[in-house]
C-alpha positions in Angstrom: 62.2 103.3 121.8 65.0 100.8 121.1 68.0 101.6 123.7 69.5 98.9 124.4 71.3 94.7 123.4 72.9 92.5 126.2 76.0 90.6 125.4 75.4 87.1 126.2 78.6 85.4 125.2 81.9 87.1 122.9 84.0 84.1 120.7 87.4 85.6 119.4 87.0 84.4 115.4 89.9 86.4 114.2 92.7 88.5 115.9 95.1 90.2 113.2 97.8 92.8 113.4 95.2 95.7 113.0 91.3 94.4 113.6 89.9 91.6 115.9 86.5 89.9 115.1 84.4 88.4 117.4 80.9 87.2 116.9 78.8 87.7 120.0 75.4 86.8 120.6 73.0 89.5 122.1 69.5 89.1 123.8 67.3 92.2 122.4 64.7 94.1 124.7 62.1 91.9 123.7 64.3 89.1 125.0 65.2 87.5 121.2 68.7 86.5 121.1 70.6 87.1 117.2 74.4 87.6 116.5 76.7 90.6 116.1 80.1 90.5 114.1 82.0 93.1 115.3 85.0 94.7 114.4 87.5 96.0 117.3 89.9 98.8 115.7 92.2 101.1 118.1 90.7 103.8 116.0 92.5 106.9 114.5 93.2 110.1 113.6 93.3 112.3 109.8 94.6 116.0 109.6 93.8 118.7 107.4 97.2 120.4 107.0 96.5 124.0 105.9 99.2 126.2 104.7 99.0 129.8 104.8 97.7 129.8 101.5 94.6 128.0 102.9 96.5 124.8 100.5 95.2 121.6 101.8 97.9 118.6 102.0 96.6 115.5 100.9 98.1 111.9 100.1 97.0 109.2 97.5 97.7 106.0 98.4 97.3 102.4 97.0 94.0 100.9 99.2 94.0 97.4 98.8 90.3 97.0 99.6 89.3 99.3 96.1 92.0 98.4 94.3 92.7 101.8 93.2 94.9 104.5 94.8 92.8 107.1 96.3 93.5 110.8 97.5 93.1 111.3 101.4 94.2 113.9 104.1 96.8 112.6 106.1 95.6 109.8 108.8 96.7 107.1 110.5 96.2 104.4 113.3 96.3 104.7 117.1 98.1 102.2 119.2 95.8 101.3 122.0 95.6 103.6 124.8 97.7 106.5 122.6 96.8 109.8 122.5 95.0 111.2 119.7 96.7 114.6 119.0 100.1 112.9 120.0 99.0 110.7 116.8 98.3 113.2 114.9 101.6 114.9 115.3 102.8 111.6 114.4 101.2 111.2 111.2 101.7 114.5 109.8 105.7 114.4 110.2 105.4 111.0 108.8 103.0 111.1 106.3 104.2 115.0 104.3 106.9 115.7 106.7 105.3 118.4 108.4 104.8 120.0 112.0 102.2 122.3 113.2 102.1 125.5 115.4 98.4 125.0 115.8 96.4 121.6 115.7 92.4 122.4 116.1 90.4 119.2 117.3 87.5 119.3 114.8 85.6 115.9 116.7 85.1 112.7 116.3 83.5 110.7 113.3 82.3 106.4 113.7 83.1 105.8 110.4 81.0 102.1 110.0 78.5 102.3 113.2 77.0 98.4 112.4 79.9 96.6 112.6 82.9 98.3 113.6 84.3 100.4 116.8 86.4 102.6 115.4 86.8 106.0 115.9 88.4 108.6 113.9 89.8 111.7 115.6 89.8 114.7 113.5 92.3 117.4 113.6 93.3 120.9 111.7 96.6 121.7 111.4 97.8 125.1 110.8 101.8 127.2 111.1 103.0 124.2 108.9 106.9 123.7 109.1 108.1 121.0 106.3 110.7 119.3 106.9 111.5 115.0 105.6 109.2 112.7 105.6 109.5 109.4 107.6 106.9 107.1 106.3 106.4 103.2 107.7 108.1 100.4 105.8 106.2 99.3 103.0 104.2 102.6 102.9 104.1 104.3 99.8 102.0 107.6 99.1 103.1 110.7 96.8 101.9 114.2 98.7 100.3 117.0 96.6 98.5 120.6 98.0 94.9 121.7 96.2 93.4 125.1 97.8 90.6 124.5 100.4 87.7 125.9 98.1 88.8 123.6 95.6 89.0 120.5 97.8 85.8 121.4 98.8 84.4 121.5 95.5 85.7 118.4 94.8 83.7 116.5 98.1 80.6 118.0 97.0 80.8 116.3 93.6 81.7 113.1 95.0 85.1 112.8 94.3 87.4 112.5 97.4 84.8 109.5 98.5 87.3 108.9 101.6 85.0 109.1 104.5 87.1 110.9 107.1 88.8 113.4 104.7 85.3 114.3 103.4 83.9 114.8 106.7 87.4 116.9 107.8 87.4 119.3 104.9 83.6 120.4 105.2 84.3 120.8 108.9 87.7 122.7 108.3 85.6 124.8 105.4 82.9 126.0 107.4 85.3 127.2 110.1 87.5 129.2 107.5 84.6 130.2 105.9 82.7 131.3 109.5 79.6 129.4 108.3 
């Protein structure tokens, strides 16, 4: 069974405000040497905020990379060597001004395993208090609620296509629903 590729040699191609690149070249176990481009992300964390009303919070945002704004559960990025649920907290009084009584860690998801070492921290978060929003300069998102059945509906056709909120609301639906 294939376990295991050594890292031979690591050169920086791009470091930006968010991601670094490097291209390294590996030697396999059968001792042939290829290349790996790999991502480095700090990772992050996404919350389903659920009212009492089992209402999930969600926010649709521009994304640059699909030219379209999309509908997500709030999320955001970790600084390196930042807590995850101290994130979390973070994002959700940023993001639809919220904080939580109760914030359930749900796991972890590698949301692009070939190329990229992020990892997204998953969180629910329940005893919601609203208060203002403080959202980062140039961020732009409007915040709207959908129950939890119907969000989940709406993953099983395809249509929140956002890999971490997808992953969150199944996760946060078979818990509510004791599945």
């Amino acid at each position: 069974m294939y376990q295991d590729e050594k890292t031979i040699s690591e050169k920086e191609i791009y470091k930006g405000r968010v991601v670094h690149l490097t291209c390294d070249e590996v030697e396999l176990e059968n001792g042939y040497k290829t290349l790996r481009e790999v991502i480095h992300h700090p990772g992050g964390v996404c919350i389903v905020a659920l009212d009492e009303d089992e209402n999930v919070y969600f926010v649709k945002q521009f994304r640059y990379p699909f030219k379209t704004a999309l509908m997500e559960i709030p999320a955001g990025k970790l600084e390196y060597g930042e807590d995850h649920l101290e994130c979390g907290k973070r994002e959700l009084k940023e993001e639809i001004g919220a904080t939580a009584e109760k914030m359930t860690y749900l796991g972890c998801i590698y949301p692009t395993v070939a190329y990229d070492t992020e990892i997204i921290h998953m969180y629910m978060a329940e005893g919601l208090d609203f208060g203002e929003q403080h959202l980062d300069e140039g961020e732009f998102l409007d915040v709207t609620k959908m129950p939890l059945e119907e969000a989940y509906k709406m993953v099983m056709e395809n249509k929140l296509p956002d890999a971490k909120t997808t992953a969150a609301i199944l996760k946060t639906y078979l818990i509510k629903k004791g599945k």
